[in-house]
C-alpha positions in Angstrom: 1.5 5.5 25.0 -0.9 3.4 22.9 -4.4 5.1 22.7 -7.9 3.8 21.1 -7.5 6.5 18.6 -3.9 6.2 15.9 -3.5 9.0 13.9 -2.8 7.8 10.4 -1.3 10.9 9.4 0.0 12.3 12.7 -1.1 15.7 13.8 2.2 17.4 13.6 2.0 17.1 9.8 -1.5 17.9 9.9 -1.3 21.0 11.9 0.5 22.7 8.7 -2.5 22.8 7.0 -4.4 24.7 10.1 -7.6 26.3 9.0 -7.3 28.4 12.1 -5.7 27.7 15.9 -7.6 28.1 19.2 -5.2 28.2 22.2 -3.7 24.8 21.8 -6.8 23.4 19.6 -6.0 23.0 15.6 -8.4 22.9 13.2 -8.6 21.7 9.6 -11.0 21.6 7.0 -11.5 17.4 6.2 -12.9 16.1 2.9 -14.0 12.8 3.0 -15.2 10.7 -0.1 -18.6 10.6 -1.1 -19.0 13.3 2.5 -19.8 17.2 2.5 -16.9 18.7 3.8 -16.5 19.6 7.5 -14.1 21.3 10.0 -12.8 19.5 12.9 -9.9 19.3 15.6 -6.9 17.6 14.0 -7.3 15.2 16.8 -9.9 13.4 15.0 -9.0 13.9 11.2 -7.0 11.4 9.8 -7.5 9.3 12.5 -9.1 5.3 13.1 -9.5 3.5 16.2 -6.9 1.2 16.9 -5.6 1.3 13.5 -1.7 0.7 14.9 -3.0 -2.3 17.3 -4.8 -2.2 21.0 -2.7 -2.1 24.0 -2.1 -5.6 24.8 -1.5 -7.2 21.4 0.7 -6.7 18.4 0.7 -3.0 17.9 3.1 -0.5 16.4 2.1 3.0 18.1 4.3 3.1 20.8 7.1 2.8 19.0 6.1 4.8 16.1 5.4 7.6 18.9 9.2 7.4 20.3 10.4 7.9 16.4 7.6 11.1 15.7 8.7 12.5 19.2 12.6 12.1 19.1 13.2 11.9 15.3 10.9 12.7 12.7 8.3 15.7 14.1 11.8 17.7 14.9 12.9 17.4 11.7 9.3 18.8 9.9 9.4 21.8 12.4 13.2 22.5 10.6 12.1 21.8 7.1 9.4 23.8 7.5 11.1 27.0 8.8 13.9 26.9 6.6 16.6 26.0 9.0 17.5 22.3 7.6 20.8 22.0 5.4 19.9 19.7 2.3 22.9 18.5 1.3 23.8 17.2 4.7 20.4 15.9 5.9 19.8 13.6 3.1 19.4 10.3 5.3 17.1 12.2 8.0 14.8 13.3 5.0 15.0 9.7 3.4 14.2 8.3 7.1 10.9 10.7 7.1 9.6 9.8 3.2 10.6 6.0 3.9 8.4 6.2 6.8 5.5 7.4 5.7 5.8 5.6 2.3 4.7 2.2 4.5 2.7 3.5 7.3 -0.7 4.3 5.7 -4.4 3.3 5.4 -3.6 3.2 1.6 -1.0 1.0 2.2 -2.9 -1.3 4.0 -6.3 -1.4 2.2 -4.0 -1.5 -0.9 -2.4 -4.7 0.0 -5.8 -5.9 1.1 -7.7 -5.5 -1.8 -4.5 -6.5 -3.9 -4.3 -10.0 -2.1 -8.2 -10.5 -2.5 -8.1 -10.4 -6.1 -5.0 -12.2 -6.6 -6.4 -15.1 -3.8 -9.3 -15.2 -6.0 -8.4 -15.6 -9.3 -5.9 -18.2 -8.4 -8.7 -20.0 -6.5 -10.6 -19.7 -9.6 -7.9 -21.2 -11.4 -7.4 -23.8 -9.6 -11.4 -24.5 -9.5 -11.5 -24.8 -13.1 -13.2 -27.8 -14.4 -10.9 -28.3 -17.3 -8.2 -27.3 -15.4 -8.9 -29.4 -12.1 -9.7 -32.6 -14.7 -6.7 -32.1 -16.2 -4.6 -31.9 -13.1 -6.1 -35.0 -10.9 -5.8 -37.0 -14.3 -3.1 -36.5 -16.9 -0.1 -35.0 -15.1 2.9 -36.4 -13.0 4.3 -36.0 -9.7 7.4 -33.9 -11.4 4.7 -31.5 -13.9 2.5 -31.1 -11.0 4.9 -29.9 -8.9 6.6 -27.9 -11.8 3.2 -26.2 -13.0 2.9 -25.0 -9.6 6.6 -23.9 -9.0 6.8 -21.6 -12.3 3.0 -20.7 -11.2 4.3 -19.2 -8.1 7.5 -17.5 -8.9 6.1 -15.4 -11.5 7.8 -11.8 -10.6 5.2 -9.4 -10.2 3.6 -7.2 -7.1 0.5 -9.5 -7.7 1.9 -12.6 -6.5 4.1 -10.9 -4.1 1.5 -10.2 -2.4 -0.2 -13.3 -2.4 2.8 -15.1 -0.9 3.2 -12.5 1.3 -0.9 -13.1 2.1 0.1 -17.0 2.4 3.3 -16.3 4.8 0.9 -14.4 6.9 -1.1 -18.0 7.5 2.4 -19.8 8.7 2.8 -20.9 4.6 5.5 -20.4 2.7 6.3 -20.7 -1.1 7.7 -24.2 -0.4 4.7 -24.6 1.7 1.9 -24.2 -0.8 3.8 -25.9 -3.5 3.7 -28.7 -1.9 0.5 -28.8 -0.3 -1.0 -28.2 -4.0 1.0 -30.7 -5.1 0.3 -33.8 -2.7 -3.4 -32.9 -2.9 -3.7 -32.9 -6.2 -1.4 -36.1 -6.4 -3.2 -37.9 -3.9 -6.6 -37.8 -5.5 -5.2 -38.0 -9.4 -7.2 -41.3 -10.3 -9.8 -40.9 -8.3 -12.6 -39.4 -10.4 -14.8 -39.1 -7.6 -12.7 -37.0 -5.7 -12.5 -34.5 -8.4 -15.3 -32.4 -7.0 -14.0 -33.0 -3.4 -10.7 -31.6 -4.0 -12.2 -28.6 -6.4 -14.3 -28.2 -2.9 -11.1 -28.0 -1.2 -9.3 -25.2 -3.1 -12.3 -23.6 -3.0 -12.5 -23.8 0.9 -9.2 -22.7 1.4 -9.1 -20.0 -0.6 -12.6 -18.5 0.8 -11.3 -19.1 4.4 -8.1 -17.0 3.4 -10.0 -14.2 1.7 -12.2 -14.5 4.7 -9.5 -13.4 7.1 -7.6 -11.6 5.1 -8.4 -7.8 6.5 -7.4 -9.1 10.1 -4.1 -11.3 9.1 -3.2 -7.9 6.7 -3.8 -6.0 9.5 -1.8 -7.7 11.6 1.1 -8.2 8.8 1.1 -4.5 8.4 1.2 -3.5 12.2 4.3 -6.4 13.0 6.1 -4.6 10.0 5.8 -1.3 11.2 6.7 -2.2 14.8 10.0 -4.2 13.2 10.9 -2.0 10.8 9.0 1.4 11.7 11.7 3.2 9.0 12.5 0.6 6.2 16.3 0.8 5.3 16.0 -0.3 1.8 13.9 2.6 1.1 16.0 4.7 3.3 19.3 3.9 1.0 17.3 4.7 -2.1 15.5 8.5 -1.3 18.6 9.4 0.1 20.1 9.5 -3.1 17.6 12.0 -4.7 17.8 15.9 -4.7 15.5 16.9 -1.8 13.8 21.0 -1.9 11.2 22.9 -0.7 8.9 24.4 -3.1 6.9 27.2 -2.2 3.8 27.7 -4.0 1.1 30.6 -3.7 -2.0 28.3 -4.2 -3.3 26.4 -1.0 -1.9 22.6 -1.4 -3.9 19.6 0.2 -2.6 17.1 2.5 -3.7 13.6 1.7 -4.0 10.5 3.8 -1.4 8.8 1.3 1.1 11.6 2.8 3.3 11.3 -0.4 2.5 10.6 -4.2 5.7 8.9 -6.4 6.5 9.2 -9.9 8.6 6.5 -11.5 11.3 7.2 -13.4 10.4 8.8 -17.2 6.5 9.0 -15.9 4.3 11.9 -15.8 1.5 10.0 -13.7 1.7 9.8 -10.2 1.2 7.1 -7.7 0.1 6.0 -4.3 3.3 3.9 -4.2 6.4 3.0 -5.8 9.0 -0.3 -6.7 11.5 1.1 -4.9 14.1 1.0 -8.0 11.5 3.0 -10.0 11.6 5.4 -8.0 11.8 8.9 -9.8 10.3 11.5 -7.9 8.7 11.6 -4.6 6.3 14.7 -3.3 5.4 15.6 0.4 3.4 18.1 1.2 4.6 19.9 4.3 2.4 22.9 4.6 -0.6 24.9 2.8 2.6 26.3 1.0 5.2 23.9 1.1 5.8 21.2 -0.7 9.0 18.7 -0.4 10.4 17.3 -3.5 13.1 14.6 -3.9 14.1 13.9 -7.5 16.9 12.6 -9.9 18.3 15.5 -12.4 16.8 13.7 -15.4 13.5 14.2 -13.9 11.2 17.3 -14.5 9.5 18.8 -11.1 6.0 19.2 -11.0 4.9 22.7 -9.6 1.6 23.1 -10.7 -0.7 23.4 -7.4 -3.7 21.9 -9.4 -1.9 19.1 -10.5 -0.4 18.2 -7.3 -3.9 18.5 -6.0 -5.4 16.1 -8.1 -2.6 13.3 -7.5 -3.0 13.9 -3.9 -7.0 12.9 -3.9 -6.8 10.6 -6.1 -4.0 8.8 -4.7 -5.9 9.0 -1.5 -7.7 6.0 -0.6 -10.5 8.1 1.6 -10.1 11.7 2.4 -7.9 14.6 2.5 -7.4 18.2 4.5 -6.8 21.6 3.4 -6.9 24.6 5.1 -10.0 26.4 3.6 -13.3 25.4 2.3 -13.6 25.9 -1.0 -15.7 24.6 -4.4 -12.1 23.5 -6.2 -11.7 21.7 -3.5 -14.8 20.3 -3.1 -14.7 19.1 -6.3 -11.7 16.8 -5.4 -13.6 14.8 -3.5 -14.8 13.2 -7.1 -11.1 12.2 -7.3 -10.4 10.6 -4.1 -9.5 7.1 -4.4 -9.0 6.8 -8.1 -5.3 6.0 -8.1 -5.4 4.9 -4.7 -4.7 0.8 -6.0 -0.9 -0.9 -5.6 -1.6 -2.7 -8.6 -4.9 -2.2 -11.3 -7.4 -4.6 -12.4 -5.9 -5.1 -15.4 -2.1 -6.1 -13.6 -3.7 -8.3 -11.8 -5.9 -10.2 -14.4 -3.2 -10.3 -16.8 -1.0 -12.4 -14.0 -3.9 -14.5 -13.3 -4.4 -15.1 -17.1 -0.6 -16.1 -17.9 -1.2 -18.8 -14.4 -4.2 -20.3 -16.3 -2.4 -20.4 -20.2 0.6 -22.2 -18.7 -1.6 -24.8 -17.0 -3.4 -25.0 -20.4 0.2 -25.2 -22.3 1.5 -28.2 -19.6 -1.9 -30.3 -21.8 -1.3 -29.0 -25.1 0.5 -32.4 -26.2 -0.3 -34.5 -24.2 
């Protein structure tokens, strides 16, 4: 049933990284950024209040509880003590990576921040003096509403998620194009409505980036609830060579669950394009690690290494099972790759909308 308090990472991945058991109470050492670590019940690590939805709205726990209970949990206990077939179980593991590949905070917050800085550095676009004067005097209908097409079906995660951001408002790409276009049209030679409709833009833009953690929120939790194990991602890890590595140093458990590596790379992510995808790592236990990969890839086994992708792919905290300096010196790391997209990805996309608005003027 749906609770006030949604595990992010649930407890029956948690509890392999036990810093000791009490009767039916599991503990865990959590490291939290810019925190002293501390040890606590796995019933309240990893965890946020409502983070799935509240019980009487859109919310995804109940159902994501029915696939733990029946599918998912079963098949950690078997991977864990040895008693799963690989070769045979390919889809179950695929169904448990693909899962939690879209269910986390980093997920989330990643998309969030993504769609703020893309939402504002269109806006800014859009507000741009030369830019605006431009548009509300020298352009027709047809370049308008061609500046604005090519504008929004540039390929990349950046604006992906900014018409995913706009969809979540009821707009879709026809949508905006339009309504940019018939704005703009309607107030082309009137100068003194420039500043109105730059006031505009402005408005709707803020108002978007102003609801934007709620509507993501939302988005994510309606996503989970209709497609709580993705089969697009399903049909693609089910193709990699799945193992269990055992290691001798203690492994941390991040609440990013697992870190990717795209194909030919040596970095590793907090997510993946899904036809990238190279190598995926899960850590199961303070020993264990899963690993799917293709042949042509190279496996990572150095428990430092893995470490260090797992904090700073995290986008706040991660457990371990002891308390330790190494590992308190993570916590420097936590959040550093935790981004879908960087800065820079996102500034360049922003950059190429703005030169081919400049480039529509160039002869005219």
């Amino acid at each position: 049933m749906a609770g006030k308090k949604n595990h992010i990472i649930p407890k029956w991945l948690q509890n392999g990284f036990a810093s000791r058991v009490n009767g039916e109470n599991v503990f865990t050492w959590v490291y939290r950024k810019n925190s002293e670590p501390f040890e606590t019940n796995i019933g309240n690590s990893i965890a946020e209040n409502y983070f799935f939805g509240k019980k009487g709205e859109l919310n995804a726990d109940d159902e994501m509880t029915d696939v733990e209970t029946y599918k998912l949990s079963p098949l950690m206990n078997k991977l864990r003590d040895g008693s799963l077939g690989f070769e045979n179980s390919r889809s179950q593991i695929a169904e448990l990576i693909a899962h939690f590949s879209i269910r986390t905070k980093t997920i989330r917050k990643g998309f969030e921040e993504m769609s703020k800085k893309t939402l504002e550095g269109i806006g800014k676009v859009l507000t741009d003096d030369e830019i605006s004067s431009d548009l509300l005097s020298k352009a027709s209908e047809k370049e308008i509403a061609e500046i604005f097409d090519e504008a929004l079906n540039i390929s990349s995660p950046e604006m992906d998620s900014a018409l995913a951001t706009f969809q979540i408002f009821g707009l879709g790409k026809e949508n905006v194009k339009d309504l940019t276009t018939d704005l703009t049209l309607s107030n082309q030679q009137n100068e003194e409505t420039q500043s109105l409709v730059k006031e505009l833009f402005s408005d709707i833009f803020e108002g978007m980036i102003q609801n934007l953690p709620e509507s993501v929120k939302k988005g994510h939790n309606k996503s989970l609830l209709e497609n709580t194990i993705p089969l697009p991602r399903v049909e693609k890890y089910e193709q990699l060579n799945w193992s269990i590595y055992e290691v001798t140093s203690l492994l941390i458990l991040g609440d990013v669950a697992c870190v990717f590596r795209e194909l030919g790379e040596k970095s590793f992510k907090s997510s993946c394009d899904i036809d990238k995808t190279g190598q995926i790592y899960l850590p199961i236990s303070y020993n264990q690690i899963l690993v799917g990969t293709i042949d042509t890839e190279e496996v990572e086994t150095d428990v430092k290494v893995l470490n260090e992708a797992m904090a700073r792919c995290s986008y706040e905290q991660f457990v371990c099972s002891e308390k330790s300096d190494e590992k308190i010196d993570l916590i420097e790391s936590i959040g550093i790759d935790s981004y879908i997209a960087s800065d820079e990805e996102i500034t360049r996309e922003i950059n190429e909308i703005r030169n081919n608005f400049g480039r529509m003027y160039e002869d005219k």
